[in-house]
N, C-alpha and C positions, 0 to 999 in steps of 0.2 A: 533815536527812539529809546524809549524805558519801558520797563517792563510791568511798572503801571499804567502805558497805555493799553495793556492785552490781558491784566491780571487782578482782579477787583484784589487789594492788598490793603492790610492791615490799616497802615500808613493813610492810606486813602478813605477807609472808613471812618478811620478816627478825626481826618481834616473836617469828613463833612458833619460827622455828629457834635463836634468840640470847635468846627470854627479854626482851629488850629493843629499845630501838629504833637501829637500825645507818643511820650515813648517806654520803652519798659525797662525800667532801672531792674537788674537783675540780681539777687540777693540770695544768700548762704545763711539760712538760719540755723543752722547745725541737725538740722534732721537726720536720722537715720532709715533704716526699710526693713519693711518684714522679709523681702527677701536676704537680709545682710546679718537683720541682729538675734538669729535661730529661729523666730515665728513661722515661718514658711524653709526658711533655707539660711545659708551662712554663705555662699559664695559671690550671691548675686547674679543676676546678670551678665553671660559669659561676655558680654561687648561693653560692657559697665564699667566705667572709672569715672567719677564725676568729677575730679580732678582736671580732667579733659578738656571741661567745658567750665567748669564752677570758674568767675573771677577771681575769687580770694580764696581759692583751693577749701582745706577743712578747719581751717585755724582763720575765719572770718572776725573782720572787725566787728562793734557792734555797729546793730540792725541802722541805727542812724547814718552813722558812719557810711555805711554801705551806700547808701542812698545819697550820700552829701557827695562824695567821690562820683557814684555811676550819674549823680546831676550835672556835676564840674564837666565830666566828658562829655555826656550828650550836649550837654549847652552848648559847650566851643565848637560842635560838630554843628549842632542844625539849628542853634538859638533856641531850640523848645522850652517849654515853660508850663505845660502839663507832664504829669508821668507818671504810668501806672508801678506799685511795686510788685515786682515779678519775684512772686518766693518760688526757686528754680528746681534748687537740687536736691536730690533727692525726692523722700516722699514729703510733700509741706501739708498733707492732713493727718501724718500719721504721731498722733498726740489727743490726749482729754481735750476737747471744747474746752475748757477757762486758760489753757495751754494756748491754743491755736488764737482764741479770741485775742488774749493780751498780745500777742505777736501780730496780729491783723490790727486790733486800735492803735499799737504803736506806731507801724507805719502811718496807715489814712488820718493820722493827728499830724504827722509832715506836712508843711507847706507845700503846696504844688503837686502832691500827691493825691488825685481826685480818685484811686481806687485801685485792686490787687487784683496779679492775677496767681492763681495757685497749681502749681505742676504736680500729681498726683498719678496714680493707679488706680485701674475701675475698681480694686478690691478693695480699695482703704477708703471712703466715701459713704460713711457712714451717714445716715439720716439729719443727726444731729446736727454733722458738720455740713450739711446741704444745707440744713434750716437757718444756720449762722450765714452762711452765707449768700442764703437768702433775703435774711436781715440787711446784711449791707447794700444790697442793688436798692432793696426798695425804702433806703435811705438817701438815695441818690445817685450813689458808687457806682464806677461802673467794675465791674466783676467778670472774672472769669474763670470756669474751670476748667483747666489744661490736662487731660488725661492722656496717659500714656499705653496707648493699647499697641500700634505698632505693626501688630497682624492680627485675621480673625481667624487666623488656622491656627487650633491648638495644637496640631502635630509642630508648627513652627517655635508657638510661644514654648513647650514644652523643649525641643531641640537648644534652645535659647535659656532657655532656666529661667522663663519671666515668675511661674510661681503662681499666675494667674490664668484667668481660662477668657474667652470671646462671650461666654454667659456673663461672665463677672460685668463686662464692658453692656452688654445689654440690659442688666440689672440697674447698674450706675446711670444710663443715659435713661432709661424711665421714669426714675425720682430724680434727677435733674431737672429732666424735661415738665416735672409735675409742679415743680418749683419756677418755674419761670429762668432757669440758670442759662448764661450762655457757656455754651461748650466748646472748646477750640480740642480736635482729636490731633496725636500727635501718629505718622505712619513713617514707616523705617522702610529705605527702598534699598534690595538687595538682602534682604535676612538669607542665611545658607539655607539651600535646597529653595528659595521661591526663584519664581519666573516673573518677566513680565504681566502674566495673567495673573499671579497670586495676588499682587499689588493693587492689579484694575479692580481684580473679586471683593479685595477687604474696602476699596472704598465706594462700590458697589453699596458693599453690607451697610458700612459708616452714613452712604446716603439717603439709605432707605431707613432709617432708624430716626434722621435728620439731626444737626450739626449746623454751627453757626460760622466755627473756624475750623480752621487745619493746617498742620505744621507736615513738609514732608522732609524727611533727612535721608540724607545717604547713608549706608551704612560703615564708620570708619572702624580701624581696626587701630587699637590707640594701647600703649606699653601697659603694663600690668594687668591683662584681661584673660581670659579662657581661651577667647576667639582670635588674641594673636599667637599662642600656641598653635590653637588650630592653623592658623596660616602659615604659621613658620615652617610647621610639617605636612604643607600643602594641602590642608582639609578644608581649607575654606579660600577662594579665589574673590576678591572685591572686583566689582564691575568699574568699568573704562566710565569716564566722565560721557563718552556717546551715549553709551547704555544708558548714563542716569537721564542727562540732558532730554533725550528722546522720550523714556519714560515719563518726565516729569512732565514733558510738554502732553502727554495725552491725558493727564490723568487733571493737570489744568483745564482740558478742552471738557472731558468729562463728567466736569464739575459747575453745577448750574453757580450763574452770576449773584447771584444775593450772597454765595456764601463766602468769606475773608481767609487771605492766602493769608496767614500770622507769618510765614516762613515757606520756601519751595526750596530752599538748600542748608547744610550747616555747615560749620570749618571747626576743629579742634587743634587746641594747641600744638604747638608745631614741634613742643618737645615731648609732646606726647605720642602724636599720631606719627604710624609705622606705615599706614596704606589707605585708602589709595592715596597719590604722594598730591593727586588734582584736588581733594578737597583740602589742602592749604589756600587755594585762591577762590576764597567765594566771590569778591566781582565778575571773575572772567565766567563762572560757573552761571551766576546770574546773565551775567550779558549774551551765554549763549542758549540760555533757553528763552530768554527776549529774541534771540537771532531767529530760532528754532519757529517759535509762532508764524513770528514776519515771515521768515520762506515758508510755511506753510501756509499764510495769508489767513491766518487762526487768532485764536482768543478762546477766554474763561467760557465754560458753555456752550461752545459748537457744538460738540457731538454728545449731550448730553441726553439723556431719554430714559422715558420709567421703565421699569420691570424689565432691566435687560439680561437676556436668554443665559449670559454666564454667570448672573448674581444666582440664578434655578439651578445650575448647574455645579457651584462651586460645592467643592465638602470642606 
């Protein structure tokens, strides 16, 4: 079994909309973030090192480059021959429009590059840069904006040092939504001090607002960050792969069928990440929440249903 038999996945949407299989070459434009360069804050993100995840660390080749390499490996991997440019890290709207655009037409003038998706914060999303990219869908493109909200408890995102607040995320998703935008939200499983229920509540919030995708991550605790402090002096405990695995499988089941897993795990560098030591192996991760369904006799959407008593209930 795979875990596209139980989990309407990225991969899967894009077979049936493109015919084939479309994938997201992942690119380092040199962004920085209002929470990094004094606009909001200077430290960032206590679980923040994009290092962790960026392929070409902070010192990226150029944008072309990027894209000719992450082609070379996808291709030998799966043959594909569409691929979206995924601007990843950091904030990729946080620049003037004539900035963002020239870095947007550069990619989608690539061969085989039928359209971007863009990794962002509900605070940086400016009108302007909605309407630009709105321009591109209904140029053809297919488009996406990847927002990083993570949690709807501000007492979290503040604990966290995000810099932004769950209004900010509901501001953003109204003039997305007014625009025709697809949205993939991006949710952190395990933030300190949430519970299982905090997770269920913010995607509760997330579905009641409505969403087209969604990324969930575990939460890693990766060198150079605030939050490996915190762990080294025992302030902050990472959850057991059961925990996540279990979690992830209800919040799958949770989650009505139209809408696109982009992601249900992630893995960081392995010289980077300090804990949990389980998210080094994302297949087995994947394969046991594929497991997780099947004994449950489950799938995307089972337990899904409106206005439920803990979304009323969450603060």
């Amino acid at each position: 079994m795979i875990l596209s038999d139980r989990v309407h996945t990225f991969g899967q949407a894009m077979i049936s909309r493109y015919g084939e299989r479309v994938h997201k070459i992942a690119i380092d434009a040199g962004f920085t973030c209002p929470n990094r360069d004094g606009s909001k804050g200077r430290k960032g993100c206590t679980f923040c090192n994009n290092t962790s995840f960026s392929p070409n660390g902070r010192r990226p080749p150029s944008l072309p480059m990027q894209i000719k390499m992450g082609r070379q490996v996808i291709y030998r991997r799966t043959r594909a021959r569409k691929y979206l440019a995924y601007f990843q890290a950091y904030t990729n709207t946080y620049a003037n429009v004539k900035t963002l655009q020239a870095l947007y037409d550069e990619a989608l003038k690539i061969p085989d590059i039928i359209g971007i998706a863009v990794g962002t914060r509900p605070d940086c999303v400016p009108k302007a840069v909605l309407n630009l990219l709105s321009d591109y869908q209904q140029q053809g493109h297919e488009v996406w904006l990847e927002l990083g909200l993570q949690s709807s408890f501000d007492n979290t995102l503040e604990a966290v040092n995000r810099g932004h607040t769950y209004a900010d995320y509901i501001t953003a998703m109204y003039h997305a939504h007014q625009r025709g935008l697809q949205v993939c939200t991006h949710l952190i499983v395990g933030l300190p001090g949430e519970t299982k229920q905090h997770i269920q509540i913010t995607l509760d919030r997330v579905l009641e607002l409505g969403v087209a995708g969604l990324k969930l991550h575990p939460l890693h605790v990766v060198k150079g960050t605030q939050l490996a402090n915190q762990w080294r002096h025992g302030n902050y405990t990472p959850w057991t792969q059961q925990q996540y695995v279990d979690t992830a499988a209800d919040l799958i089941e949770m989650t009505p069928e139209h809408i696109f897993y982009h992601r249900v795990t992630a893995t960081a560098n392995k010289g980077s990440l300090l804990a949990p030591t389980w998210c080094q192996h994302k297949w087995r991760v994947l394969n046991n929440i594929e497991k997780e369904l099947r004994l449950r006799n489950s799938s995307q959407g089972k337990t899904y249903y409106q206005a439920p008593d803990r979304l009323r209930k969450g603060k």
